[in-house]
N, C-alpha and C positions, 0 to 999 in steps of 0.2 A: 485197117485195124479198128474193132468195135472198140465206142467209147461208153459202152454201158458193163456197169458191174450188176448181177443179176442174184441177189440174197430172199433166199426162202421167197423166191417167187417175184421179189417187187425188184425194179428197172431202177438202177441208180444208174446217173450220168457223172463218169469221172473226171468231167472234165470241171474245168475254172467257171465261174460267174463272174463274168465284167462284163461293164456296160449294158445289162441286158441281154446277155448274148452270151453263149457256151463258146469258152477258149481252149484249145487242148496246147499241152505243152511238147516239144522234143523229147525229155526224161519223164519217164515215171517212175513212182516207186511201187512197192507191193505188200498190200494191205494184207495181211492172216488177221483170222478169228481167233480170238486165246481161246476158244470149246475147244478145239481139236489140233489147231495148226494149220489148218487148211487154208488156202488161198482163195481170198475172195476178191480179190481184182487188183488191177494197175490204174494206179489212180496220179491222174497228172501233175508234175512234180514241179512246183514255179521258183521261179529266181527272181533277180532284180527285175528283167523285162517286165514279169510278168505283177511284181510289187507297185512298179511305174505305172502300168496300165491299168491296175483296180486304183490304185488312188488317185488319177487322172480321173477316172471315169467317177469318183466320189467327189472328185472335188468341181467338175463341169455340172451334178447333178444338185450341187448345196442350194444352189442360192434358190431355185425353184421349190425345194424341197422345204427348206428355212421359210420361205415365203408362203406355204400353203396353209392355211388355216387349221387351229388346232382339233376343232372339229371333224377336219377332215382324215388329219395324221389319226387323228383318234378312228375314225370308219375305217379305215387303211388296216391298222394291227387289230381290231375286232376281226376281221376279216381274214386276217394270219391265221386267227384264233381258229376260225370256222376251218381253214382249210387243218388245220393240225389237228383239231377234234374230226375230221373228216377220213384221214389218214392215219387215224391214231392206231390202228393194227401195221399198218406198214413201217409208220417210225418205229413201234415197239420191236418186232421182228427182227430190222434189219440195225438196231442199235444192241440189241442181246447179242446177236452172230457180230456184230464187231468192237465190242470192248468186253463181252461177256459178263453185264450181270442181267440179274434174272429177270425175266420175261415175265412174270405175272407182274414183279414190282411198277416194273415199264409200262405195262396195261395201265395199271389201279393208279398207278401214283404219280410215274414222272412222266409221262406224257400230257395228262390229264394239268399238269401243274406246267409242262410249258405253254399251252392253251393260255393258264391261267397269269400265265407273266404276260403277256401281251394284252389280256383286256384290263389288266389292273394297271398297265403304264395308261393303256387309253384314256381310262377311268381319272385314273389320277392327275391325267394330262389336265385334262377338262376344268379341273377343282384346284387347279396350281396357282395360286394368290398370295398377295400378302395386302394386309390391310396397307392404307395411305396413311400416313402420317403427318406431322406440322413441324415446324421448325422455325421459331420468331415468322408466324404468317407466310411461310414458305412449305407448299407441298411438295412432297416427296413420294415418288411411286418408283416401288423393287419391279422389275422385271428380267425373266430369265428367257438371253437370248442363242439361240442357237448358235452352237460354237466352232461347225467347220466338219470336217472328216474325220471321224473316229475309227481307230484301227484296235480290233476284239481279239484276243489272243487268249484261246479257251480249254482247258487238260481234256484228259479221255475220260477220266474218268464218271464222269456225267456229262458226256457230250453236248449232247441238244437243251437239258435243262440249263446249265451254265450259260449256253450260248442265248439263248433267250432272255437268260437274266440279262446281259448286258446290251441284246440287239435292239428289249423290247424298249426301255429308257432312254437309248440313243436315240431309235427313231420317233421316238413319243417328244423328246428335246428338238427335234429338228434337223439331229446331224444327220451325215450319211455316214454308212459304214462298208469298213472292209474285215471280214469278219475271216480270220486265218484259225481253223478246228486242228486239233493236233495228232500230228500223222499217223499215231497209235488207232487211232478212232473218227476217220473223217469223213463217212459216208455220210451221217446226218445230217448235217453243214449242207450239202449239195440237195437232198429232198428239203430242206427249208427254204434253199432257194428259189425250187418249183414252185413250191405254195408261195412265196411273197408276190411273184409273179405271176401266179393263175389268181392270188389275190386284186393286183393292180399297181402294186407298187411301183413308180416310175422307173425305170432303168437309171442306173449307177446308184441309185440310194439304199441297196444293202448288192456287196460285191461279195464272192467268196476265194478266197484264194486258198490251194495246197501246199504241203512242201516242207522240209525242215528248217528248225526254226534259225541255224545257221545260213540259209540259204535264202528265204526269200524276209524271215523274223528282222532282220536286220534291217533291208532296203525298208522295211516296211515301218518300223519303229525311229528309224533317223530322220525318214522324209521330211522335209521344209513346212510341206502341205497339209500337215496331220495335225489336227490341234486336238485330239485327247486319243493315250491310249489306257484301256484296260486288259491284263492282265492276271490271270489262276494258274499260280503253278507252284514253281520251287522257288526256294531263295537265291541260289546262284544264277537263275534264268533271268531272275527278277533285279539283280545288278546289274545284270548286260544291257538287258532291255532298259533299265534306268539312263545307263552310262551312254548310251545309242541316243534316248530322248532331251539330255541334256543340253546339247549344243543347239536344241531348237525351244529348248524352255518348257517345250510340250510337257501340259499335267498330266499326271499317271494315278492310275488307281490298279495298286497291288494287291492281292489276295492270296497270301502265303501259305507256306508248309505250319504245322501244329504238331504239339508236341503234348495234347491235352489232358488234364487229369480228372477222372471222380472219384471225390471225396467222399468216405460211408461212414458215417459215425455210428457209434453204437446204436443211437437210439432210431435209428432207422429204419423201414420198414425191409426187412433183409431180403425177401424177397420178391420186391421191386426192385431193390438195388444189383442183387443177381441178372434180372431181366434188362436191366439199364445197362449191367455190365457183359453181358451176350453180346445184347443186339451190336455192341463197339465191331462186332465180326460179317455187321451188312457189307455187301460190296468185297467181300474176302480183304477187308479192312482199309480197302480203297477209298476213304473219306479223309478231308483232310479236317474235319471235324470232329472226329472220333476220339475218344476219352481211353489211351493206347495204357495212360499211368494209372492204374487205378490203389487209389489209397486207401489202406482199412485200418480203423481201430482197432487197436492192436485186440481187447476183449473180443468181440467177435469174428475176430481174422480168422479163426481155424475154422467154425462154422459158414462165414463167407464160404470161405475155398472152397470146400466140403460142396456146399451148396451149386457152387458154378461151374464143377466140372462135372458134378451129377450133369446140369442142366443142356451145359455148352456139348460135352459129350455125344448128347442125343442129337446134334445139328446134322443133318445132312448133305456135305458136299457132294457134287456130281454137275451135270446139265442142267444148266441155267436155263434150258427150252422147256424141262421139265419141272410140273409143278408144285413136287415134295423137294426141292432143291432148295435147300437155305443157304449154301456159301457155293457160289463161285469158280470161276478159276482165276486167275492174276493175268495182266492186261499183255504181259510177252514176256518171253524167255530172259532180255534182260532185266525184267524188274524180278520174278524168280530168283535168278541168282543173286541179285542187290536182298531179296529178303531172307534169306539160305541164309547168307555169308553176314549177317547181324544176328542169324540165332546162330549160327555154329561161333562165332567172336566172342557172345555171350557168354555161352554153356564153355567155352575154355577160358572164361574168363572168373569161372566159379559160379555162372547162373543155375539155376534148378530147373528144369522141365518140368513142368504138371501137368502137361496137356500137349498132347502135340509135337511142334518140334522136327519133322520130318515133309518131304517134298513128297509128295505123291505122282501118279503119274501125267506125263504132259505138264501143263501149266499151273498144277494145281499146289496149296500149301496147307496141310493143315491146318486146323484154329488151335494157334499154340498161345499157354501161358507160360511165364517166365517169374520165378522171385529169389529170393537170395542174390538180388543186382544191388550194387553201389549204386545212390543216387551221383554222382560225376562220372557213370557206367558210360559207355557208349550208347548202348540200348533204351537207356534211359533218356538218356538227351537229343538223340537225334529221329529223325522223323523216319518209319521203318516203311509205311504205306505199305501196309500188309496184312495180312490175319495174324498179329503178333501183339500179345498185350503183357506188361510186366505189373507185378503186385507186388505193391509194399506196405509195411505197418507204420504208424505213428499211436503217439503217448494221448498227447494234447490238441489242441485246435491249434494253439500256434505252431503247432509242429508237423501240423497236417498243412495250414498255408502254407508255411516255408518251403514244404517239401512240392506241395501246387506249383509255388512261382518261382521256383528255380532250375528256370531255362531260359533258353534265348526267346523262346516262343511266347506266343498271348493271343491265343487264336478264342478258344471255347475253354470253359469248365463245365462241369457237370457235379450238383452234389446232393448227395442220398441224407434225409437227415428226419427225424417226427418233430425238431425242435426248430419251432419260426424265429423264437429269437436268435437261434445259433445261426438260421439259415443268412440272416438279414447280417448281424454282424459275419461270416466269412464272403457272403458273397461281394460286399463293403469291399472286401482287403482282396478278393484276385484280380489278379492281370490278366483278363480276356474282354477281348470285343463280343461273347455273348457268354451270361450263366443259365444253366437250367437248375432249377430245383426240382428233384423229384419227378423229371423227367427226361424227354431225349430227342431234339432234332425238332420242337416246335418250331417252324420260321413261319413269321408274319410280315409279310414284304413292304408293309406298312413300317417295321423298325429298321433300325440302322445294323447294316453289316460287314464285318473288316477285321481285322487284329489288332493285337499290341504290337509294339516289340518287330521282331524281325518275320512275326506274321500276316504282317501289313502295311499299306499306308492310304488311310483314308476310310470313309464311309460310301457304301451303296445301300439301295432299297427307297421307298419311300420319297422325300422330297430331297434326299439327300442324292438318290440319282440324278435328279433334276440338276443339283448345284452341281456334280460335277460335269454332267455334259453338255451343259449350258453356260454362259457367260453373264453374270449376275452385274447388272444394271439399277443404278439409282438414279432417277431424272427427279433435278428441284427443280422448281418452277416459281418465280417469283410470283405475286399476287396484284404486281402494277406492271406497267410497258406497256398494254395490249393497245393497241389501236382498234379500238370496235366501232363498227361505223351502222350500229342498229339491232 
């Protein structure tokens, strides 16, 4: 039986990464492309044995790993970098044929940027300090130390970049990782393991394991061994995976479902807010960042609309391999029906179609809008991850926040506005772990990123990777005792 999946040309190996060394499992499962449906390979399907064996193999490779100078972890992920800038046509290619977004994006943008997550952990490795301090003639030095084996648990929907966010910190920190990609979407996980390794990285210090998250997620999150897991996904994944880590105390750093809104005030520039309000249909609305609530004052609400289905209208869904394609297909047939069955709920719930509204063929949904929805709606409140955005009016600023933060969620806002002072006093008053003004999706990995609310728990990015997958250390040192003999 061949263990290689062969997409648009490039050699993926379906097999496990432990220790170093390609593991193939007994079961597999079977990876489709949402473009078509097609089958693009049987990809090895791991359980508890196979959870035992990457965390063994993480946790034999720690303490050499924790031990090697940061200098050198820093050459180590520089060198990831090269190899992913090297292969950046391959990654793009065969990450469009299996989560299906679009392939220029993947060119220009996200590949480009998981290069860019690995030499800014290096970078930042390097510069990771904190001054010394005194304490009644008593020194004190912070230092952040490597914390053990960290186990990465990453959606489809930005496969390889998510996965980077959290692989490049971990191993920048010292840990070693077992890095589990989700079964929707897991061929990239496997070509980054080739590059870590044509890179030099020691064996067991980045593992890859397959497999559903009921099947191998568990062994993998309860283990004894595991001192940090990170997880991107839903909120019910994110209680298991909680309630798994609990009896070993293991800290977790969640990155939840959102339920985000942008806020357009009248005095706004309408036609950047239009553009801010599209773009929520990148990825066929697969972000869990995406601004799905979009609120408009009530004055120019009818010009809004008017404006964004002219615009949205002209989008073109189709193949993602092609390069006039702006939306998508949706990542498999059961997230299709999950997003069907929240517009059809709606619209008999008394929502308005404006746009959209209907499945197309194979995986595909149109870019639908929705308004005349209850804010305590279903549609409103719950996370649809999909090409689905709802519109509502408000009077007031207070009644544009209220209508912001009443959800369970506090992931992002977004608000359209030409007035700094309005901008400063609402972005004051919402509940999200990031706002944009008058823009869309800046990230500077230099800030902090997380949610509120049941969008999160914790901070990444920045030195704030640092504290979570590192073990933060304060050594005093008295200023007499010494015996010096010269």
């Amino acid at each position: 039986m061949s263990h290689t999946v062969t997409v648009g040309g490039v050699a993926v190996d379906a097999r496990h990464w432990i220790g170093g060394r390609r593991v193939a499992s007994a079961d597999t499962f079977t990876d489709h492309s949402p473009i078509d449906g097609s089958v693009l390979g049987e990809i090895a399907r791991g359980g508890p044995a196979e959870a035992e064996a990457a965390v063994a193999a993480a946790k034999a490779a720690f303490p050499g790993w924790a031990a090697t100078s940061r200098a050198e972890r820093a050459r180590l992920l520089n060198a990831v970098a090269d190899g992913v800038e090297k292969r950046l046509e391959e990654f793009a290619v065969v990450e469009t044929a299996d989560n299906g977004a679009l392939l220029r994006s993947h060119r220009r943008g996200v590949m480009p940027r998981v290069a860019h997550n690995f030499r800014f952990f290096a970078d930042r490795l390097l510069s990771l300090g904190h001054e010394d301090f005194e304490t009644r003639g008593h020194a004190n030095h912070v230092s952040w130390d490597p914390a053990g084996p960290a186990v990465l648990i990453t959606p489809w929907n930005a496969p390889l970049m998510l996965a980077s966010w959290k692989v490049a910190p971990a191993l920048a920190a010292g840990d070693t990782v077992v890095l589990k990609p989700a079964e929707w979407s897991p061929l990239t996980a496997s070509l980054l393991a080739d590059v870590a390794a044509e890179a030099g990285l020691p064996a067991g210090v980045l593992n890859v394991v397959q497999g559903y998250g009921s099947e191998i997620g568990d062994a993998l999150t309860s283990h004894p061994d595991v001192r940090r897991v990170s997880f991107t996904g839903s909120v019910p994944t994110a209680r298991r995976i909680a309630g798994s880590a609990a009896a070993n105390l293991t800290p977790l750093s969640l990155e939840l479902g959102g339920k985000s809104p942008l806020l357009v005030f009248a005095d706004a520039d309408l036609e950047l807010a239009v553009d801010l309000a599209v773009e929520q249909y990148d990825n066929a609305g697969q972000v869990c960042l995406a601004a799905t609530r979009i609120l408009v004052e009530e004055s120019v609400a009818e010009e809004f609309t008017r404006r964004f289905v002219e615009r949205a209208s002209r989008l073109v869904q189709g193949d993602p391999r092609e390069e006039g394609t702006d939306v998508g297909p949706c990542i498999h047939p059961r997230q299709l029906e999950k997003i069907d069955g929240f517009v059809r709920r709606a619209v008999a719930a008394g929502a308005r179609t404006v746009l959209g509204g209907r499945r197309g063929e194979g995986q595909y949904y149109e870019p639908t809008l929705l308004t005349d929805v209850a804010q305590d709606s279903e549609i409103v409140q719950e996370e649809v991850f999909g090409p689905v955005l709802t519109l509502q009016t408000f009077a007031t600023e207070d009644e544009a926040v209220r209508l912001a933060n009443d959800t369970r969620f506090g992931l992002a806002a977004t608000l359209a506005t030409g007035d700094r002072d309005r901008a400063e006093r609402v972005t004051a008053r919402l509940v999200a772990g990031t706002v944009w003004v008058n823009c869309f999706f800046v990230r500077d990995l230099r800030a902090p990123f997380g949610g509120s609310r049941e969008s999160g728990v914790g901070r990444e990015g920045g030195d704030w990777s640092f504290d979570f997958y590192c073990d933060l250390k304060n050594t005093v040192t008295a200023p007499k005792g010494w015996n010096d003999h010269g």
